[in-house]
Structure formats: structure tokens, C-alpha cells
C-alpha positions as CSV (number, residue, x, y, z in Angstrom):
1,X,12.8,0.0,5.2
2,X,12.2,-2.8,3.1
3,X,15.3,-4.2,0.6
4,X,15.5,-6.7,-1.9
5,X,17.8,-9.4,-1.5
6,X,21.0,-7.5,-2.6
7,X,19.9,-4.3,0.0
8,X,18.6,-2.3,-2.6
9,X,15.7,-0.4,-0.7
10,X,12.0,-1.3,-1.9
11,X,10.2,0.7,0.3
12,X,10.2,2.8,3.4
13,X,8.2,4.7,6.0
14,X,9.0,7.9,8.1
15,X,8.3,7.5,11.4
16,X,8.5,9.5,14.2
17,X,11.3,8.7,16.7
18,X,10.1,7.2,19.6
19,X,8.1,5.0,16.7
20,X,8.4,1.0,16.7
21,X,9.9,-0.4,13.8
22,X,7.9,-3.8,13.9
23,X,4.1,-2.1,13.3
24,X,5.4,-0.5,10.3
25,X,6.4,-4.4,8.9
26,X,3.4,-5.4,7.3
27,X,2.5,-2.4,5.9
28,X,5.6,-2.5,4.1
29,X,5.6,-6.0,3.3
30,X,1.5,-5.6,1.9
31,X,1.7,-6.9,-1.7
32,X,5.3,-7.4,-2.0
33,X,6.4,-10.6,-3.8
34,X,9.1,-12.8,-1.9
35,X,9.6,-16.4,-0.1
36,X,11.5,-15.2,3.1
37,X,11.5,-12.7,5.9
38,X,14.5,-11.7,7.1
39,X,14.4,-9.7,10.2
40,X,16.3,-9.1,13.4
41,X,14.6,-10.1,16.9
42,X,12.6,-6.1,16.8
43,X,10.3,-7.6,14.8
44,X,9.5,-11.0,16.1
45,X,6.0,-10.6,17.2
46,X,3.3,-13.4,16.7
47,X,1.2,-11.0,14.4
48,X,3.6,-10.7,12.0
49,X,4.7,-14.2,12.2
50,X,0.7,-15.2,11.4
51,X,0.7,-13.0,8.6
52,X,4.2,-14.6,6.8
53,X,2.4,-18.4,7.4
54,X,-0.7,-17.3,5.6
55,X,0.9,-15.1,2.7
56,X,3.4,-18.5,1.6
57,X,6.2,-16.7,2.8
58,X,8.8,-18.4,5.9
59,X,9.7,-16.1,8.5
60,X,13.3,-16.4,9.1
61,X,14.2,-15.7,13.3
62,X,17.8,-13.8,14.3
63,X,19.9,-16.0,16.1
64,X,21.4,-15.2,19.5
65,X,24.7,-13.9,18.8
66,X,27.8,-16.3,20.4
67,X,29.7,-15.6,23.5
């Protein structure tokens, strides 16, 4: 599911449930304005970080959670 920035949902894709979410990412994020990527550590693949670089927006990574 992709959310604006108040978690409103924008757009989202049935999968099946053995499904990754991470392909699903750019096809939700194709011709969507924005200036950040928010996303957990599911979806920090290199081709989806190339794409984010190249569109203007900045990819944003999770960070490990504290002891």
C-alpha cells in the first residue's frame, strides 16, 4: 500500500500471500509525486534504491531498532 504523508492510502495492490511486498514498490510508486521514500528494511533492494536516485526522490533506510 502506498500512503501520503498523514497514512492516508494512495494506492494498493492485492497480492497473493506468499507474494513479496518490495516487487510491488515501484509499480506503486510509478508516477506518484513526492521527495522521500519511507520504507522498512523489506524493501531495501538496490533496484528500488536506483530508481528513487534517478526519479529526484531520497530513499529513506529503517534504522536498527535499540537494544
Amino acid at each position: 500500500m502506498l500512503a501520503d504523508a498523514l497514512g492516508r492510502p494512495l494506492r494498493f495492490i492485492v497480492t497473493a500471500g506468499q507474494a513479496g511486498d518490495c516487487p510491488q514498490a515501484a509499480v506503486l510508486l510509478d508516477g506518484q509525486p513526492g521527495q522521500a521514500v519511507l520504507a522498512d528494511k523489506a524493501y531495501d533492494s538496490g533496484a528500488l534504491r536506483g530508481r528513487d536516485c534517478q526519479d529526484g526522490s531520497r530513499c529513506r533506510h529503517s534504522l536498527e531498532p535499540r537494544p
